[in-house]
C-alpha positions, 0 to 999 in steps of 0.5 A, a space after each residue: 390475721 397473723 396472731 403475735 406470740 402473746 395472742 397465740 400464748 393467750 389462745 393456747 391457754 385459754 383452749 387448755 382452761 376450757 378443757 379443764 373446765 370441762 373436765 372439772 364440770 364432769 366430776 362435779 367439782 366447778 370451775 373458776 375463771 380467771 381474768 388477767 389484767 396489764 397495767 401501764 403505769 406512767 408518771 411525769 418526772 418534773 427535773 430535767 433528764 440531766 438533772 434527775 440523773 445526777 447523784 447528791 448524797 443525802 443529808 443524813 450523817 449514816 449514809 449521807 456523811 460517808 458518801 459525801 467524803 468519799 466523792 470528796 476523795 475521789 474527784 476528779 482523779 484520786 481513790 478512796 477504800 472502805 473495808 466491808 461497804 460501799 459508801 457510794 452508788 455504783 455507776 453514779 453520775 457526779 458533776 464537778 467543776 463543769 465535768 461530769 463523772 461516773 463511779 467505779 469501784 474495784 476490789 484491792 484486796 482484802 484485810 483482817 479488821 476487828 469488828 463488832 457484831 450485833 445479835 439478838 435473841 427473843 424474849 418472851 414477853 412475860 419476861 421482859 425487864 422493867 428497865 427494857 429500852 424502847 426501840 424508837 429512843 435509841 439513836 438512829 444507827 441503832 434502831 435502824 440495827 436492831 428494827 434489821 434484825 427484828 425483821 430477820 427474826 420475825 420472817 425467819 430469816 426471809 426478810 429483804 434484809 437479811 443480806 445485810 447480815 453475816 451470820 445472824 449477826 449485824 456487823 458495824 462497819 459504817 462510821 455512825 455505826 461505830 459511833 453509836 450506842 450499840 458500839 459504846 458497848 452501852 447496850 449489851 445484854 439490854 433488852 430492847 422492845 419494839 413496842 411500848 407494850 413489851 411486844 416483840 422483846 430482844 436481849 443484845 448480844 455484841 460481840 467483836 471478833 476479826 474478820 476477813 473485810 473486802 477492800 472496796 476502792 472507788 474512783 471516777 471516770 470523767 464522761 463529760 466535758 460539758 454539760 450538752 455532752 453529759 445529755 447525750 451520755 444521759 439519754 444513751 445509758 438511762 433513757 430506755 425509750 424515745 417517741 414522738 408524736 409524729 412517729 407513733 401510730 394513731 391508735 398507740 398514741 392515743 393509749 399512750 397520751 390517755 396513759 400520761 393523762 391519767 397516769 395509768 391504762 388497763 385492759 383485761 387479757 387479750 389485749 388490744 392490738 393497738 396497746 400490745 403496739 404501744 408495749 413493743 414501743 416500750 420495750 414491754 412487749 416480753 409475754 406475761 414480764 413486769 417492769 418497772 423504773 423505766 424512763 420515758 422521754 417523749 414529746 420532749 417531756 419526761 416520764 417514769 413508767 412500767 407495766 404491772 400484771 395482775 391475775 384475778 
């Protein structure tokens, strides 16, 4: 039997664990096996592969408001500048009047503008105010700074949000922002709590200084005159991977419609033959490689799937 590179990978490292385990008997340290476990995970996406694809702006007035005026700018040939942000997704389809656009953006320049920024400092709870505001009733804009900048503090700078910050600072540049409590000046040297306890306290520092902002100009391109156009341009671009029934070999259908069945199939390292087939179907067939939020389009349904690995 030709073993594929997975099942050689698999092999070496399991003739090289064996030879450490025997290592590790001889001088009496023990040894611990270890099982690794690949996870297909499969959901149904109940919208249309065009409808899914479509962009629409959320309701909310922090990012919902400037998106929407943005696409209010851009369609179907105009152009709108933000200095320091980008108020749409890059790459997003939009339908206007029948047709169908993709965003863009290209940098135009870059330009001095005053700008406030916000940092905290840590306040020890014993010497946390009577007066101190909890976090939860500030307005939206800014909590959502200040709960930021307690995530950069507390993980020590290693937080998934610190690169939304310029150093150590939050700066305000989206229009609800520069509406809020934190930009009225309101909240300077305020200390704000995270908790009704006093736990995690922060005094507020704001300060405004010029920088040098990005300009960011979005426009659209049209890709579709038509609706049946804009499906083709859909399934070429976010579709990752097309079967069907009639295409797909007898045992990796049977693994894929039990995954569908029950949202999820796992087997234990080696893996079969039949489920490596199905992986390689999917584009999942790179060595010990997760993924996730790729789409599916088989048997004429749609479908979200990935493959998680998982070492126990």
């Amino acid at each position: 039997m030709t073993l594929t590179r997975r099942r050689t990978l698999q092999a070496t490292g399991t003739v090289a664990l064996t030879t450490l385990t025997g290592c590790l008997n001889d001088t009496n340290f023990g040894s611990q096996g270890t099982t690794k476990e690949y996870t297909l995970d499969i959901d149904r996406i109940e919208s249309s592969p065009v409808e899914y694809a479509l962009y629409e702006p959320d309701n909310s007035s922090l990012f919902g408001g400037p998106a929407q005026t943005a696409l209010e700018n851009i369609l179907p040939e105009g152009r709108h500048t933000t200095y320091g942000f980008e108020p749409l997704p890059t790459d997003a389809y939009v339908e206007y009047e029948g047709s169908y656009y993709q965003t863009k953006y290209v940098v135009t320049g870059r330009q001095q503008i005053e700008r406030q920024i916000v940092r905290v400092e840590t306040v020890p709870q014993e010497q946390v105010p009577d007066d101190s505001i909890l976090v939860e009733t500030l307005d939206r804009p800014s909590a959502r700074i200040i709960k930021i900048l307690h995530s950069y503090t507390v993980s020590g700078g290693e937080s998934g949000t610190a690169e939304l910050l310029r150093d150590d600072g939050y700066v305000l540049r989206w229009p609800s922002e520069r509406e809020s409590r934190l930009a009225s000046g309101e909240l300077n040297e305020q200390v704000v709590t995270m908790t009704d306890s006093g736990a995690w306290a922060y005094r507020v520092d704001i300060t405004t200084e010029q920088l040098t902002e990005t300009a960011h100009t979005a426009f659209a391109v049209e890709v579709a005159s038509s609706q049946s156009d804009f499906r083709k341009v859909v399934f070429g671009s976010r579709i990752d991977t097309e079967l069907s029934p009639d295409a797909l070999p007898a045992e990796p259908q049977e693994i894929l419609e039990q995954a569908i069945a029950e949202e999820t199939y796992t087997e234990e390292a080696p893996i079969t033959e039949a489920f490596e087939r199905l992986l390689d179907l999917l584009g999942l067939g790179a060595v010990d490689t997760a993924e996730n939020g790729k789409q599916l389009w088989y048997n004429d349904e749609f479908y979200r799937y990935g493959l998680y690995i998982n070492t126990n």
